[in-house]
Backbone bond lengths (Angstrom), bond angles and torsions (degrees), N, CA, C in turn:
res aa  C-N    CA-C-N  psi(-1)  N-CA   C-N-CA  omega(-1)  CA-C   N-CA-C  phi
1 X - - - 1.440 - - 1.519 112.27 -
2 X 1.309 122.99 -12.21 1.341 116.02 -169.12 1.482 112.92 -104.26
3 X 1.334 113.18 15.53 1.589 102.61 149.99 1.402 144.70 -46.84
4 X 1.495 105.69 -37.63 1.403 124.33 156.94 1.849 115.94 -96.17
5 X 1.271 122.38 15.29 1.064 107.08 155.16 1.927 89.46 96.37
6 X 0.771 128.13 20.31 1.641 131.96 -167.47 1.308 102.92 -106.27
7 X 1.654 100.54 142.32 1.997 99.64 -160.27 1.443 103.84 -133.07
8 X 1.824 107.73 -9.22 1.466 119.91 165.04 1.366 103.10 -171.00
9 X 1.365 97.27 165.27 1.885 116.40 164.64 1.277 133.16 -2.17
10 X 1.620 96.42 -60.52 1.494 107.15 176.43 1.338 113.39 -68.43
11 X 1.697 121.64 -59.33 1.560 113.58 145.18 1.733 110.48 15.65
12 X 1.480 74.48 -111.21 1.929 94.29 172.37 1.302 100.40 -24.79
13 X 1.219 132.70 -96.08 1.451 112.76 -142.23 1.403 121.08 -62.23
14 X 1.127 103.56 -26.18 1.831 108.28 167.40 0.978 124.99 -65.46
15 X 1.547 129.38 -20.40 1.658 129.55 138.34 1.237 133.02 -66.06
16 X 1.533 115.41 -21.60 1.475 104.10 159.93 1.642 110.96 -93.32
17 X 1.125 121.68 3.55 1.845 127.28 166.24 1.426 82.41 -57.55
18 X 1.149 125.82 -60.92 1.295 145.79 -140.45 1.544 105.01 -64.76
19 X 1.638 117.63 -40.74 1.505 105.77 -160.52 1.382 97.92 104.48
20 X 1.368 115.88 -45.17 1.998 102.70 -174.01 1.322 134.61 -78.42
21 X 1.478 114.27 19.97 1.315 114.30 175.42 1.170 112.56 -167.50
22 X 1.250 142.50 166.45 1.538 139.77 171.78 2.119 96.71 -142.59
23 X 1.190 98.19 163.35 1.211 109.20 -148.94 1.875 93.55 -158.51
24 X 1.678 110.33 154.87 1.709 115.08 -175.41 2.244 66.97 -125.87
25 X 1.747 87.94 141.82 1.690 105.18 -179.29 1.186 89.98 -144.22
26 X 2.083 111.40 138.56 1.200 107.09 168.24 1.497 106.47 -66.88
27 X 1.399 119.35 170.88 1.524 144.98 -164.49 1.882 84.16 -63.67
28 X 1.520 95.06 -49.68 2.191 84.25 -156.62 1.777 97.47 -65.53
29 X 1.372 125.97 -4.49 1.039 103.74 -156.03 2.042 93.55 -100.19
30 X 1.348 102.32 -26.61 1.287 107.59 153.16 1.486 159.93 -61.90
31 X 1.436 87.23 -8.81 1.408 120.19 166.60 1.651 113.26 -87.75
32 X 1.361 105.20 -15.72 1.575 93.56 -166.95 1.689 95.73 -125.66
33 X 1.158 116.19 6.61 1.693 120.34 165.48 1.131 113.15 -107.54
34 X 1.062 129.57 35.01 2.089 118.77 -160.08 1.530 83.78 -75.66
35 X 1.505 112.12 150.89 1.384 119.26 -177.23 1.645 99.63 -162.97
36 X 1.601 104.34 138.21 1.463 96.52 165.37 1.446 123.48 -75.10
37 X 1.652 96.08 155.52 1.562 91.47 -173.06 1.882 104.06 109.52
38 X 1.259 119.48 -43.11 1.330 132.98 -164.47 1.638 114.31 -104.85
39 X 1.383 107.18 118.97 1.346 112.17 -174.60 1.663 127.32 -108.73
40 X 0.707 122.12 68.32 1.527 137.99 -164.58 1.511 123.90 -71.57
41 X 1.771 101.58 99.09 1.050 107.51 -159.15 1.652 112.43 -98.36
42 X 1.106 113.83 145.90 1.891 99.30 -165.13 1.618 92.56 -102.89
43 X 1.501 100.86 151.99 1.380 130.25 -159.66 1.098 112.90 -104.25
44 X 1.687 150.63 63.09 1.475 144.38 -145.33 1.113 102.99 -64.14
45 X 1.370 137.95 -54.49 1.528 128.67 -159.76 1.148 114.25 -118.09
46 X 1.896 114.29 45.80 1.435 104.50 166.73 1.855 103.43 -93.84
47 X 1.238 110.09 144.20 1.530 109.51 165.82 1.257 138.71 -57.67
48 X 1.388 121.99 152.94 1.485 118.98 -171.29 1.914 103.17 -45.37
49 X 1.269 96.02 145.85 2.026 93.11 164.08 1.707 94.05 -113.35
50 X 1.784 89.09 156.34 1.697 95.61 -166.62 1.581 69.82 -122.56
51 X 1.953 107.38 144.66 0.985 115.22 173.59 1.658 103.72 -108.46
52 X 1.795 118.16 158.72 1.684 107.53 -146.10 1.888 69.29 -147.75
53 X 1.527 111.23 121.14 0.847 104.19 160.07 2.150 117.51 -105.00
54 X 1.004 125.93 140.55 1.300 115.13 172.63 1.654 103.74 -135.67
55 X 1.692 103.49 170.49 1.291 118.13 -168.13 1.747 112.69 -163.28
56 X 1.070 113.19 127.08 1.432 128.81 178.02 2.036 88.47 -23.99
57 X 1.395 105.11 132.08 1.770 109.35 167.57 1.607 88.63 -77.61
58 X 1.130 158.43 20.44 1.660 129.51 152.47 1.618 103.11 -118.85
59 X 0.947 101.97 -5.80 2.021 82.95 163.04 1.068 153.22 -55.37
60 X 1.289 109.87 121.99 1.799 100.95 -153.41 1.542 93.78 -94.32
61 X 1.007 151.06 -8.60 1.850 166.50 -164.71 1.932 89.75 -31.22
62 X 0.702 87.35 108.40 1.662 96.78 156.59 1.403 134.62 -99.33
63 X 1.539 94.71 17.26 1.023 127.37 159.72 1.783 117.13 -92.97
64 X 1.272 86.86 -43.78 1.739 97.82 -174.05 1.535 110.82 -84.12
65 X 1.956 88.30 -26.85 2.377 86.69 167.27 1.287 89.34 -48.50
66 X 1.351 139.04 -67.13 1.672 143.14 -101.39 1.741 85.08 -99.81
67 X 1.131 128.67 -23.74 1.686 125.37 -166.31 1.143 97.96 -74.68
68 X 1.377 131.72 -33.82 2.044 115.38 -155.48 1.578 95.48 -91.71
69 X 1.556 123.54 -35.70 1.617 97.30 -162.63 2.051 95.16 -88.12
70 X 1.455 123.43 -18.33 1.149 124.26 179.98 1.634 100.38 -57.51
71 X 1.399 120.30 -39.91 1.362 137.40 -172.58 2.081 113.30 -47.91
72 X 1.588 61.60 -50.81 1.943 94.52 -164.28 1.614 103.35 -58.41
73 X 1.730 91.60 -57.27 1.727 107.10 174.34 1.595 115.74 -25.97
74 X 1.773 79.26 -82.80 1.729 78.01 177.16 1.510 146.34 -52.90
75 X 1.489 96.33 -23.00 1.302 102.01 168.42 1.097 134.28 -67.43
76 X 1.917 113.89 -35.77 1.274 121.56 -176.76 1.935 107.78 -65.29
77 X 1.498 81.01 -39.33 2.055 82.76 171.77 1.276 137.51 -57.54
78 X 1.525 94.97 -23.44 1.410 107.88 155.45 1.388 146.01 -95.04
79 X 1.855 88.30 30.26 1.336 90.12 -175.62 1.624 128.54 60.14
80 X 1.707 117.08 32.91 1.346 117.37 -163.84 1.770 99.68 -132.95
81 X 0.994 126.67 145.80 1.550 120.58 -144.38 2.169 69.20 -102.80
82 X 1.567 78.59 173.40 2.047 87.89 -172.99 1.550 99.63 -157.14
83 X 1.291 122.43 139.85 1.035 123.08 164.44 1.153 116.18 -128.21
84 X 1.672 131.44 134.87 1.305 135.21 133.64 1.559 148.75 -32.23
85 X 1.374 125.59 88.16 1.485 95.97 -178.82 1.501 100.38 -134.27
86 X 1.124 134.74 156.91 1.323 153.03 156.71 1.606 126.24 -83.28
87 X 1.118 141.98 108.16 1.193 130.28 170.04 1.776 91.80 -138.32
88 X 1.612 90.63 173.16 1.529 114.76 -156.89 1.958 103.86 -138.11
């Protein structure tokens, strides 16, 4: 995202308000940005995206503990299957 200098979402969509960028958004994330200016066209036969989180193996971030089961949470609430794995 930081080709144009973009540090989140809103970022993004305020550059394509803009005309300066175009961007592929899942559907939920389009539902909760509707913005004038922005035309959001849905994509029938793109494939599921699997989201992959990773992290340096010596980080102590207790921030980054708190990301995988917050991750997990939401996902399971959404009805979205999750897996665990570890590699090195």
């Amino acid at each position: 995202m930081d080709k144009h200098g973009v540090h989140d979402l809103a970022q993004l969509v305020a550059l394509i308000s803009l005309g300066t960028t175009t961007t592929v958004l899942p559907k939920s994330v389009a539902a909760r940005h509707l913005r004038q200016g922005v035309t959001y066209v849905l994509v029938e036969d793109c494939p599921p995206a699997t989201l992959v989180i990773a992290w340096p193996e010596r980080s102590r971030s207790r921030g980054v503990a708190a990301l995988v089961p917050a991750a997990a949470a939401v996902a399971q609430s959404r009805g979205t299957s999750t897996a665990v794995e570890a590699t090195r």
